[in-house]
N, C-alpha and C positions, 0 to 999 in steps of 0.2 A: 389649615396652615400650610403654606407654601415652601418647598426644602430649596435651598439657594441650593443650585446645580452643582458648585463646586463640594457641598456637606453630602447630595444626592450621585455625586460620581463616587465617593468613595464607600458610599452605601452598596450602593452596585458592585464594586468590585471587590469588597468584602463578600458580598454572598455570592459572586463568582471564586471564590478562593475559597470560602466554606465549600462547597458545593462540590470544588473539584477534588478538595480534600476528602470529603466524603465520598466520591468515587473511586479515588486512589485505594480508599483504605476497604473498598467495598473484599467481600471473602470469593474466592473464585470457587463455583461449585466443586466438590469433593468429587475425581474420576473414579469413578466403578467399572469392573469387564467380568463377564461371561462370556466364555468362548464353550462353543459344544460340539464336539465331534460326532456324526453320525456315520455309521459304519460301512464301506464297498459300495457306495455309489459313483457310478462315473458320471461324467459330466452329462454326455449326449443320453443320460437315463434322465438324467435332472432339468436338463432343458425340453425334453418331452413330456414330460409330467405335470399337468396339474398341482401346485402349489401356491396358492393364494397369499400365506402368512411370509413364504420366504421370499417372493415375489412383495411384499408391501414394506419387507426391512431394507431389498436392496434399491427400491424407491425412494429412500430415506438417504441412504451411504450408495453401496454400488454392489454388482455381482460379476465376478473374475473368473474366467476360466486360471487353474492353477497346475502344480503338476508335482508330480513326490517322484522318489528315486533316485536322484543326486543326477549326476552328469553320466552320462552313458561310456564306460572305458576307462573311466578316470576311478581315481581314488573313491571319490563321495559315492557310485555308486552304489545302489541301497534297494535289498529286497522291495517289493511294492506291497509289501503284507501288512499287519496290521499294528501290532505292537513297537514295530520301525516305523510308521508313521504317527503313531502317537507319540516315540518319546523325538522325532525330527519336530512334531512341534513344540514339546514341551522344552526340551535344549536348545533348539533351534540351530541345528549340524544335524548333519548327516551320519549317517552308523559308523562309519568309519572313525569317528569322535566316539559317540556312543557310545558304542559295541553293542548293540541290539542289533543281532540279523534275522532274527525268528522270535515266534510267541513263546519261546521257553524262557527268554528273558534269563538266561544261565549269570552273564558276567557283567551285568551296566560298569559303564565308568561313570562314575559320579565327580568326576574332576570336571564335567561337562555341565553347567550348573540348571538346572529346571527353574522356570518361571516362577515356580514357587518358592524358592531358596532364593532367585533373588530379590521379591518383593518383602519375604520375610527379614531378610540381611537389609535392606535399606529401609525398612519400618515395623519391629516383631509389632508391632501394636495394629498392623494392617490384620482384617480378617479374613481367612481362607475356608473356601467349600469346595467339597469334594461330592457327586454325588454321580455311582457308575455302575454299569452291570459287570464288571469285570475287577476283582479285588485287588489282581494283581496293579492294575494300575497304579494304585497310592503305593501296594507293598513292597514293588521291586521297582518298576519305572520312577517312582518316586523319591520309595524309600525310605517312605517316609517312616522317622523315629529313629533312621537309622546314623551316627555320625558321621560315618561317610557321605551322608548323604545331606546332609546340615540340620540330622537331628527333626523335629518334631517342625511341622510345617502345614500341616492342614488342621484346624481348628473345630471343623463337621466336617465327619466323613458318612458318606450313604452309601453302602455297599456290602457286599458278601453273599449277595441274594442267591448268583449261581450255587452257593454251600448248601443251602436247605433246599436239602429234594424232598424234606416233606412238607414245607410249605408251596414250592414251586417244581413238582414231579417232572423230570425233565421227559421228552418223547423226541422218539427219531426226526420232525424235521423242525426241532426247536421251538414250538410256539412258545414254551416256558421263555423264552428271551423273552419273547413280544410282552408278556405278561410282567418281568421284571423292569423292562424298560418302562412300562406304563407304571409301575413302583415308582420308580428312580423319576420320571418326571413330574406326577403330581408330586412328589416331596421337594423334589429342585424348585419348582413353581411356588409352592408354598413357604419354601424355606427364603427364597430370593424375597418375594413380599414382605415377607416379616421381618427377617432381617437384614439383609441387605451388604451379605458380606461382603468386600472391598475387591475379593479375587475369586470366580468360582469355576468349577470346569463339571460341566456336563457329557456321558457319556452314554449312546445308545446303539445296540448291537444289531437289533433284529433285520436292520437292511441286509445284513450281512448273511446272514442266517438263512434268508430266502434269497440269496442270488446264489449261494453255495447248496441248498437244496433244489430251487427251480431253475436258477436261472434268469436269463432274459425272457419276459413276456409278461403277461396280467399280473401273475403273483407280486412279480417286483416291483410294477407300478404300482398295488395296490399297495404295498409296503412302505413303497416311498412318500403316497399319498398321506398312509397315516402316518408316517414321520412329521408330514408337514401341520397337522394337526396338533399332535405333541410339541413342537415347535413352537405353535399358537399360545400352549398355556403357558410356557415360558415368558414370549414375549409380552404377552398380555402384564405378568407377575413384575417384567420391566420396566413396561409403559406405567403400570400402576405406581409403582414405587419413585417411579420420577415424578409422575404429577403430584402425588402425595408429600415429594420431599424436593422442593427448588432448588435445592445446596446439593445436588448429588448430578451427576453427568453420567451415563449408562454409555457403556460400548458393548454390542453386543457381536461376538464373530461364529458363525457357523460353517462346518470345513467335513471334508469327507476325509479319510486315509489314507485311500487306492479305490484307482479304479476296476475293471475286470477283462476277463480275456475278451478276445473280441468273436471266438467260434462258439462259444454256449455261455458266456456270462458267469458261468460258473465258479471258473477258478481266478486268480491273481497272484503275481507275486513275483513279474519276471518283469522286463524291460518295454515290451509292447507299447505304443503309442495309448492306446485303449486304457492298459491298463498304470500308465501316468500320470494320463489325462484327469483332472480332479476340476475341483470349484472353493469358492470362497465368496460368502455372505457376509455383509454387513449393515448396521443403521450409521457408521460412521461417515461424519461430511466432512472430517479432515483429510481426506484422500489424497495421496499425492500420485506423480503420473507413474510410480514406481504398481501402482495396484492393477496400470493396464497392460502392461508388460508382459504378460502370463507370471506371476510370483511364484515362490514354492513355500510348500508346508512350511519350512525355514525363517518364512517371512512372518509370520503369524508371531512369534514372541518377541522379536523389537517392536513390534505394532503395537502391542498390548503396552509392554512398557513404556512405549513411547505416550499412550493415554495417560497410564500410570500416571508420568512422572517419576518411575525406578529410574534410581542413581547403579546403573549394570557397573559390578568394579571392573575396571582396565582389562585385569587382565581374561577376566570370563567374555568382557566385551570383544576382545581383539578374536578370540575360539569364536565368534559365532560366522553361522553360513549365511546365515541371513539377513537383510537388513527391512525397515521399517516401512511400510507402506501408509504410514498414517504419520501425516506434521506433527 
């Protein structure tokens, strides 16, 4: 039987109007981020180095030379050590916000809000990991549990392993890191797979460990090399979980601290070009021209948010130093 054109146009434009309804109403994948800092790598160590896995993520999104420290002379000015550049990106400001100028982490201000208070504040139902070789990170940078600090905020936490020196017997030039870190990322790897929690931050130490024991030369390469393996099982637990789950969108950011002196490699923690000098990985293809810009640590938490989706309140938004490298 034959449809007379005028009964067959409106046939047509019904199932163009279903069709488009059902795309309207289609669910946008659910964003996810893992951001991992690994520890005292400069840049010109990381652009020499052999890394295959970090090299295939920023094939995906990009790789940035970046830079920590605030402005040289100015207010923002900021130690280039290590627990200042962990909470510059967890706040996303510089110490002078903060007040983090050393690992003792004595006085944080918590009026400065971490990425994890504000994803908790704009959805407690969002899930948070935590998995680090350093305890202090969630207990003071975080603070986390504390109400200054917005109270309970990470949902799994992995860490404390420095505490047990009789599981993990510490020795003069650290390998007990190297061995904790290898803890903390098969469990990140594992825990990312399985569950797939909404916000997680990875933390590994041992670069640090051996550019403050050796130096520049083999060891550190070697270090850096097996970072980038470590790295591997993460991304791997990422790749898996996206193809396993189509409703989920992965961001993944990987970021160094500081970088080092530039006469032995050794130390860090001053103004030096060397030891500014940083990077920043990602598989993100919203990139915007702000990522070639050289960015700073700074820039890393409206990024994430900005994957999110966090609703930043006003007023925490207008404190921050940094703005968003990702549309």
């Amino acid at each position: 039987m034959k449809l007379r054109p005028a009964i067959l146009s409106v046939i047509v434009l019904f199932a163009v109007t279903v069709m488009s309804g059902c795309a309207s109403n289609a669910v946008a994948p659910k964003p996810k981020a893992v951001f991992i800092i690994v520890d005292g790598i400069p840049a010109d160590v990381l652009e020499s180095t052999s890394t295959p896995v970090l090299d295939a993520i920023s094939e995906i999104g990009g790789y940035a030379r970046a830079y920590v420290g605030g402005t040289p002379g100015e207010a923002s000015e900021s130690p280039t050590s290590s627990a200042i550049g962990y909470n510059n990106l967890l706040t996303g400001t510089w110490a002078n916000k903060h007040n983090v100028y050393d690992n003792q982490v004595d006085n944080p201000n918590y009026d400065y809000w971490d990425i994890f208070r504000i994803a908790k504040t704009h959805d407690p139902s969002l899930q948070t990991a935590l998995f680090s070789t350093w305890t202090d990170n969630r207990t003071k940078l975080l603070g986390d549990g504390l109400e200054a600090a917005g109270g309970d905020k990470i949902d799994y936490a992995f860490d404390g392993f420095e505490l047990d020196e009789e599981r993990f017997p510490h020795d003069p030039m650290a390998n007990y890191i190297r061995n904790i870190d290898e803890h903390v990322t098969n469990e990140s790897a594992r825990y990312i797979e399985s569950f797939g929690p909404d916000l997680s931050w990875v933390y590994l130490e041992y670069t640090d460990s051996v550019g403050h024991g050796y130096g520049d030369g083999p060891v550190m390469i070697a270090a850096v090399e097996f970072m980038d393996t470590q790295i591997g099982r993460i991304w791997n637990a990422v790749q898996k979980r996206q193809r396993d789950n189509q409703d989920e969108d992965w961001l993944i950011i990987i970021t160094t601290d500081h970088g080092r002196d530039a006469e032995t490699g050794q130390g860090h923690g001053n103004q030096t070009q060397r030891e500014r000098t940083t990077w920043i990985v990602t598989n993100s293809d919203d990139l915007n021209p702000h990522f070639n810009e050289i960015p700073g640590i700074v820039d890393i938490l409206p990024s994430i948010a900005a994957h999110l989706d966090l609703e930043i309140p006003a007023n925490i938004q207008d404190q921050l130093d940094g703005q968003s490298f990702i549309d």
